[in-house]
C-alpha positions as CSV (number, residue, x, y, z in Angstrom):
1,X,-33.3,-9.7,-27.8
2,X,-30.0,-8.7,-28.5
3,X,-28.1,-8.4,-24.6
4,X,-25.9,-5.6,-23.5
5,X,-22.7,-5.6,-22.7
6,X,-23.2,-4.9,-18.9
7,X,-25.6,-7.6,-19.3
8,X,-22.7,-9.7,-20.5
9,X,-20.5,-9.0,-17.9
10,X,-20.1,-10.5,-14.7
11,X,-22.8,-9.2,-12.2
12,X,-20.2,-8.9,-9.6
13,X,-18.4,-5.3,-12.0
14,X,-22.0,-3.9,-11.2
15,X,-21.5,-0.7,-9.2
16,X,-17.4,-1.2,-8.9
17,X,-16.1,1.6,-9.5
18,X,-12.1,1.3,-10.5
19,X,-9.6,2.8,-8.5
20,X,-8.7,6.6,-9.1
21,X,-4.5,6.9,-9.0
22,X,-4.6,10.2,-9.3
23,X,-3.7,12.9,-12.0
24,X,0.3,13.1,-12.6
25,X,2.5,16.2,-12.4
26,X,2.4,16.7,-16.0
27,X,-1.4,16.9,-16.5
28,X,-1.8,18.7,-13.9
29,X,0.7,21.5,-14.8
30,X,-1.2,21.1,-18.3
31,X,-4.8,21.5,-17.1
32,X,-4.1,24.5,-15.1
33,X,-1.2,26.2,-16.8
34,X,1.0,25.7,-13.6
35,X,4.5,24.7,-13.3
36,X,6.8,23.3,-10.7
37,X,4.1,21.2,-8.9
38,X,4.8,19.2,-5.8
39,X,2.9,16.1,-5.9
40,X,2.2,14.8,-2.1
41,X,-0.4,12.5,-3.1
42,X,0.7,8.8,-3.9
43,X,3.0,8.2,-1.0
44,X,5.8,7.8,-2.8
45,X,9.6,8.3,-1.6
46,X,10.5,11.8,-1.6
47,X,14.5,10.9,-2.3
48,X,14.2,9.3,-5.5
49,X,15.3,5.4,-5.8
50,X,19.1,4.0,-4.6
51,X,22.0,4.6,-7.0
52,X,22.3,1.1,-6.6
53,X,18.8,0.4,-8.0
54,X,19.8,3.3,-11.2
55,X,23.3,1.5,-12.0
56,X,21.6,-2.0,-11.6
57,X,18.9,-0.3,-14.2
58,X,21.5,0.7,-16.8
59,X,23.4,-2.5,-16.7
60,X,20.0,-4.2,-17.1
61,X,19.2,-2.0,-20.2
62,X,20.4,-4.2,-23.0
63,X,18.5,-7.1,-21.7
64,X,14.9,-5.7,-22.2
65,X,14.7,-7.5,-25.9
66,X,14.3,-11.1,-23.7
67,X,11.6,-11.8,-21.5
68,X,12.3,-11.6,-18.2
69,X,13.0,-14.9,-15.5
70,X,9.2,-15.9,-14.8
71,X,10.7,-17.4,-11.6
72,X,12.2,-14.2,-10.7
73,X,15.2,-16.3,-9.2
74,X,17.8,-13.9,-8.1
75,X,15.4,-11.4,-6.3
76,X,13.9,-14.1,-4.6
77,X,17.0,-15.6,-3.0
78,X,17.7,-12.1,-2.1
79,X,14.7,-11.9,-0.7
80,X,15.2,-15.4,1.2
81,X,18.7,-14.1,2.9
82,X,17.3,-10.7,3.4
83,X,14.2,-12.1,5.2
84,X,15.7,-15.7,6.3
85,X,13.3,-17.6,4.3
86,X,13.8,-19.9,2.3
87,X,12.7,-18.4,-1.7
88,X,9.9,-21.2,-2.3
89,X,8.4,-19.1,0.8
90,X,8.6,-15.7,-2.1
91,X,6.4,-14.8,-4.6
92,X,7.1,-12.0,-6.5
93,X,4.0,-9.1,-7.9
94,X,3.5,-6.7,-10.2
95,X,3.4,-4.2,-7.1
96,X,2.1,-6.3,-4.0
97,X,-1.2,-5.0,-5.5
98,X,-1.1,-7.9,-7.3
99,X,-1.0,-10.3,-4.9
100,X,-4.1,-9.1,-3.0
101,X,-6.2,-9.6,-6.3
102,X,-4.1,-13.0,-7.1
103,X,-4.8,-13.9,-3.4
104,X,-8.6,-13.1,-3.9
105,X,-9.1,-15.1,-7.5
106,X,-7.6,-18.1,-5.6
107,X,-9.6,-18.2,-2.3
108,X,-12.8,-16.0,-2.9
109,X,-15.9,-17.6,-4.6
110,X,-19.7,-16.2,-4.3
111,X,-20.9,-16.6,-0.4
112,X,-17.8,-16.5,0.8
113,X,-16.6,-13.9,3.3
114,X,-13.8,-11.0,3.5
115,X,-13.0,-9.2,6.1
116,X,-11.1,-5.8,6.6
117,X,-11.3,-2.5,8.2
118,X,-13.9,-0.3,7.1
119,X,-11.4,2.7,6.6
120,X,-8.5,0.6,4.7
121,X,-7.0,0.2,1.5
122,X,-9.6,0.4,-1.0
123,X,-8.4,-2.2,-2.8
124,X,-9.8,-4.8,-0.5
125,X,-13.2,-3.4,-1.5
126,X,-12.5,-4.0,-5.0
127,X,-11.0,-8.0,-4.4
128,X,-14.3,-9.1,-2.7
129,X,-16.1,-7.1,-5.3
130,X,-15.2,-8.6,-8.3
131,X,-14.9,-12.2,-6.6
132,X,-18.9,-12.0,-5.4
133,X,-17.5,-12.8,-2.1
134,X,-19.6,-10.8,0.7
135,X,-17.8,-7.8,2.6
136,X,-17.6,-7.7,6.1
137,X,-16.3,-4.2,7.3
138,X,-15.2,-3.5,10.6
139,X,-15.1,0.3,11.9
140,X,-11.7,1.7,13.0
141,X,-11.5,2.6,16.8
142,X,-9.3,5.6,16.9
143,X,-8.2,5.6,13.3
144,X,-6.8,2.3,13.9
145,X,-7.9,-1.6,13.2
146,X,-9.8,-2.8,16.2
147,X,-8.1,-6.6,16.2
148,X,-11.1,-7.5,18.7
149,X,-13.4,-6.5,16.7
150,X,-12.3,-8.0,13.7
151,X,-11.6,-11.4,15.0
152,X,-15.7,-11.5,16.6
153,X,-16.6,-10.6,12.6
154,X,-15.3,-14.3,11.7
155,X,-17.8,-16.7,11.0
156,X,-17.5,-20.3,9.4
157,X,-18.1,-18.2,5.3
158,X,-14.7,-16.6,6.1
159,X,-11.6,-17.1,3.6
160,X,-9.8,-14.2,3.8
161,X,-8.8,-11.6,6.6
162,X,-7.3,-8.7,5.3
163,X,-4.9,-6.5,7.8
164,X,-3.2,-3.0,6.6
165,X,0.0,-2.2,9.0
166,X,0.2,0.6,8.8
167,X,-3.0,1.3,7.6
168,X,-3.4,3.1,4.6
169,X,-5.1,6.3,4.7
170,X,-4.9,6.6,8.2
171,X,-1.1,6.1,9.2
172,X,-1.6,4.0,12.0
173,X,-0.4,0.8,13.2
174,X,-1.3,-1.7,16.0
175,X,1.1,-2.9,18.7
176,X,3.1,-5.9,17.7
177,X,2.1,-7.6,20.5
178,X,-1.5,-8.0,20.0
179,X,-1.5,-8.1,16.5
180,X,0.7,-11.4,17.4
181,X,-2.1,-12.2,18.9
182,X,-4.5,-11.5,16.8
183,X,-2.8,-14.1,13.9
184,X,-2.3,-16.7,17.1
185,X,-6.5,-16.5,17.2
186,X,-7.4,-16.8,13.7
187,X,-8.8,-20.2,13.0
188,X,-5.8,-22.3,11.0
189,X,-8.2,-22.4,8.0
190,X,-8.5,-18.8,7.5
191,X,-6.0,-16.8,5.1
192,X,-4.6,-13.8,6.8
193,X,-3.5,-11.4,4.6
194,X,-0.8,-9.0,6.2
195,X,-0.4,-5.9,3.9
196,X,2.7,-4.5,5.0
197,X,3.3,-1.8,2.2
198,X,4.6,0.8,5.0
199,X,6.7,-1.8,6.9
200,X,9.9,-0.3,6.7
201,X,8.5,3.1,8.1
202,X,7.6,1.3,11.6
203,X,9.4,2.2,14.5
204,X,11.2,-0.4,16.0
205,X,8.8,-1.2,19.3
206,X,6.2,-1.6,16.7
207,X,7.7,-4.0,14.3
208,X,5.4,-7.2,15.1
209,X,7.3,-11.0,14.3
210,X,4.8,-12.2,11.4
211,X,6.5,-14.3,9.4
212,X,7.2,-17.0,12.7
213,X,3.8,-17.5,12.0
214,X,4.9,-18.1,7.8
215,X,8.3,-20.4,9.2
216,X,5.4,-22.5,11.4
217,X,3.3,-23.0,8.0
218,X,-0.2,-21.1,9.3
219,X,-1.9,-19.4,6.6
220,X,-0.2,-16.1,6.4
221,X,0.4,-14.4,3.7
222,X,2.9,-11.2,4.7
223,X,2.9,-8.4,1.7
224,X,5.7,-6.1,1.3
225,X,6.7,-3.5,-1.7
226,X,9.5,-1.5,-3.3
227,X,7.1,1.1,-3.9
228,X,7.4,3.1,-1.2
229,X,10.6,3.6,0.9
230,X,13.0,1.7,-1.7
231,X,11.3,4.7,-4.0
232,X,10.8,2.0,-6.9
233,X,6.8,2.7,-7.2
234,X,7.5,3.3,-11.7
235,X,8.4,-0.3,-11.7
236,X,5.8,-2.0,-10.2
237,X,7.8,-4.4,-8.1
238,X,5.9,-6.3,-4.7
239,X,6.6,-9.4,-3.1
240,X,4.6,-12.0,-0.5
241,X,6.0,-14.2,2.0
242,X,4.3,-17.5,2.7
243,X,4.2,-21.1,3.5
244,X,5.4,-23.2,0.6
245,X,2.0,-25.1,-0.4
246,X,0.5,-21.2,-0.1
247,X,3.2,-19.7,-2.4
248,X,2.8,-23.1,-4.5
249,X,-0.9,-22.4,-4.8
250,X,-0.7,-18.9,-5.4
251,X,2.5,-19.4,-8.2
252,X,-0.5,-21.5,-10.2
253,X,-2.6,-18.8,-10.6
254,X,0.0,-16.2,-11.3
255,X,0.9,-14.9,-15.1
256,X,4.6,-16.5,-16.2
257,X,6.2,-12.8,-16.5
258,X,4.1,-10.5,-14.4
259,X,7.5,-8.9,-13.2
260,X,9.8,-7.3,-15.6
261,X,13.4,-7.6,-16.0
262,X,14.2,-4.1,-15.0
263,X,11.8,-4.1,-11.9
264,X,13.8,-7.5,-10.6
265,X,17.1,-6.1,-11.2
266,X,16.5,-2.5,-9.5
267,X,14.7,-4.6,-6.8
268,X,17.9,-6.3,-6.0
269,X,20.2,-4.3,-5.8
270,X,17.5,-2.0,-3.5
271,X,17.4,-4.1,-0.9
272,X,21.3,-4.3,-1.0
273,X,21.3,0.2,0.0
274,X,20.7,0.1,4.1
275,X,22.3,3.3,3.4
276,X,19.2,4.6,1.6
277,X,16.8,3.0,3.1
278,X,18.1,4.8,6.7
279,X,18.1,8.6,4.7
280,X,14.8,7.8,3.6
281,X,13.3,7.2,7.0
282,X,14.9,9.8,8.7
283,X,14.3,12.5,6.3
284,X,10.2,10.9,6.4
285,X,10.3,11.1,10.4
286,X,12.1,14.8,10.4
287,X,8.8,15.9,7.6
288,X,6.1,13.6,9.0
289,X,7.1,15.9,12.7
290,X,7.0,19.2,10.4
291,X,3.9,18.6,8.9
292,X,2.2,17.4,11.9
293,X,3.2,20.8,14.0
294,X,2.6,22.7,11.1
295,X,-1.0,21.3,10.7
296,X,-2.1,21.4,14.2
297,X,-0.3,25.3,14.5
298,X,-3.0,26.1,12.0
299,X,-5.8,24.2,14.1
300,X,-6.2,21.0,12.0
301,X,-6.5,17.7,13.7
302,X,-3.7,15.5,12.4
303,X,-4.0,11.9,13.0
304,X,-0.7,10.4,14.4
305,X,1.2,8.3,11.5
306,X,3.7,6.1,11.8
307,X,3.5,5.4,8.3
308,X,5.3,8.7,5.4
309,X,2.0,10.0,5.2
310,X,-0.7,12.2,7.5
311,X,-4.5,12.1,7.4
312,X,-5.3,15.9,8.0
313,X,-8.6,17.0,9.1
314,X,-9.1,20.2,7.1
315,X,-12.7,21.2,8.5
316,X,-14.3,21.4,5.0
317,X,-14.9,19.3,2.3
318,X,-11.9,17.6,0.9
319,X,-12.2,17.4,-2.7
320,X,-12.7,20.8,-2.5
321,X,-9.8,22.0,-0.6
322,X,-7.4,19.5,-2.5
323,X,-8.8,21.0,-5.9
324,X,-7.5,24.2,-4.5
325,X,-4.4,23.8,-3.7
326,X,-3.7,22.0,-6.8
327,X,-4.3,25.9,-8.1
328,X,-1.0,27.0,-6.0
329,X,1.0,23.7,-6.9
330,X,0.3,21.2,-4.3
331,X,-0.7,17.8,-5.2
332,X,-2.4,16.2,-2.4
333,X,-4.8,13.6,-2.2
334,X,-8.9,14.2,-0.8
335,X,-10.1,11.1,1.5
336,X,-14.2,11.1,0.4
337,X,-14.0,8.3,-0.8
338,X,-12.4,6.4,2.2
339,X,-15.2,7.6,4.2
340,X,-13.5,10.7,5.8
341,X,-15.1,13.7,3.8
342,X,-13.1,16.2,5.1
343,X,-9.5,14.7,5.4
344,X,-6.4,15.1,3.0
345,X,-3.9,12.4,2.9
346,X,-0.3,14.1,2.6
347,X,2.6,12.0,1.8
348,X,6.0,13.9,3.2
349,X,7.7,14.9,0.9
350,X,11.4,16.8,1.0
351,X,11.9,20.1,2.9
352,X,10.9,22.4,0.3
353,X,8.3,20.4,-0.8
354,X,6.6,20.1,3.0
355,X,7.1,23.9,3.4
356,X,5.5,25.4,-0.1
357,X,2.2,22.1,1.2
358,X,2.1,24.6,4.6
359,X,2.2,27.8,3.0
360,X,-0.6,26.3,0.2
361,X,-2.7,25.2,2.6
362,X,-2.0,28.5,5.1
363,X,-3.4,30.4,1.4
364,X,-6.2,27.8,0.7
365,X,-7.5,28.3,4.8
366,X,-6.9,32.0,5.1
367,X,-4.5,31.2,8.0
């Protein structure tokens, strides 16, 4: 009997259902017959990417005919100075997206455990999924990780801890204090996984020390982007910070050019623009304040973000209410599948963009 292809498949792609991106402005626009669209959906940075990272583009150009450096050299001794690591402690991703899934083919096998917030970045879901490895969700306390909570889930299966700060849909973050603690705690033979895709965006009282914990050789593995506040999210560019024998591991595993050329040379000179990097954040704390006093002067619970997002309690179903503001404009993006059925995720965005989201959603809510 001739099998089919689910059948052929690995059992573990049964009921995984891939991660939804998003529309982009242009389909949108070309759906509803709209123009001029604001898209507050992908938390992306508002500003654009340095001139630095656009000049360092350009002068790349001519380049592109030759496969990149598969070691990604310069970045990561930019990296290492930036960081004070040395750069066999880098690994470079195609986004730090990358990494988690790289991260899960390495260390997950069938019976083996993960464990993560219930309400964090779906993409955890999706790296135990498709690695049979059995999910062990811990619920949020206040919109944020409970660290307690998740360190009684441990149990002798466990591989790999995953840890969102700031967590992403939610905004939050947990004191750096405990969550020093937390990674003092974990057994020495369990990989903790620190997604910090938002770091940049914390304030300074909540900037925790991980990577003593990567200089002292525990198994910590500290994420970090260019997606978001060095506004490089096009190029897919992500990086981890680990011990040496992690990174080692990890580099086996890895594809010889999963980082282009351009990506590494905008990445550079990025991390180069403090300048940027400093408009960026205050122009996302002056919006993230807006948005939050708009919200609640309309009677929305907002929960408070640390991160250049909001989760927005909008009273009624989400898909819905996001599907109609996309009718005035207004990209943002529903949180039903996160578990919060009635919650939009708004990235700030510029002024004019934050203030045609509040007068969309005053239209949408008959405010």
């Amino acid at each position: 009997m001739t099998r089919s292809l689910e059948d052929l498949a690995s059992p573990y792609l049964r009921g995984l259902i891939p991660y939804s991106p998003g529309k982009p402005i242009e389909e949108v626009e070309r759906e509803l017959g709209i123009s001029n669209s604001v898209k507050l959906a992908s938390n992306e940075n508002a500003l654009g990417p340095s001139p630095l990272a656009l000049q360092a583009l350009r002068e790349a150009l001519p380049g592109i005919h030759r496969y990149p450096d598969g070691s990604g050299h310069s970045l990561r001794q930019a990296l290492g100075r930036h960081w004070d690591v040395a750069p066999e402690l880098v690994i470079l991703g195609n986004g730090s997206n990358e990494l988690l899934e790289l991260a899960g083919r390495c260390f997950l096998l069938p019976g083996d455990e993960a464990v993560y917030a219930e309400q964090a970045f779906i993409v955890y879901d999706l790296v135990a999924q498709v690695t049979g490895a059995a999910k062990v969700r811990v619920p949020l306390t206040n919109f944020t990780h409970d660290l307690d909570a998740i360190r009684a889930a441990l149990s002798p299966r466990t591989k790999l801890v995953f840890i969102g700060n700031p967590n992403n849909p939610t905004g939050t973050a947990v004191p750096a204090r405990a969550l020093e603690a937390f990674l003092e705690s974990v057994p020495s033979e369990v990989l903790v996984i620190l997604d910090e895709a938002y770091y940049e965006y914390l304030p300074p009282e909540l900037i925790p020390d991980a990577l003593r914990f990567v200089r002292a050789g525990r198994l910590v593995l500290v994420l970090r982007t260019f997606s978001k506040i060095y506004g490089l999210a096009g190029l897919r560019i992500g990086y981890g910070i680990g011990p040496a024998p992690l990174v080692g591991l990890l580099n086996r595993a890895r594809e010889p050019f999963n980082t282009n050329s351009l990506a590494q040379a905008a990445a550079t000179a990025a991390l180069s623009d403090e300048q940027h990097v400093a408009s960026t954040r205050a122009i996302t704390e002056t919006g993230r304040k807006f948005l939050t006093e708009q919200c609640r002067a309309l009677g929305l619970r907002v929960v408070p973000s640390v991160a250049n997002f909001l989760l927005v309690d909008v009273g009624r179903p989400g898909p819905a209410t996001a599907d109609a503001l996309l009718r005035h404009g207004v990209i943002v993006r529903p949180m039903a599948g996160y578990g919060f059925p009635t919650h939009l995720r708004i990235s700030v965005g510029t002024p004019p963009e934050n203030e045609r989201c509040i007068a969309a959603l005053k239209a949408v809510l008959g405010k």
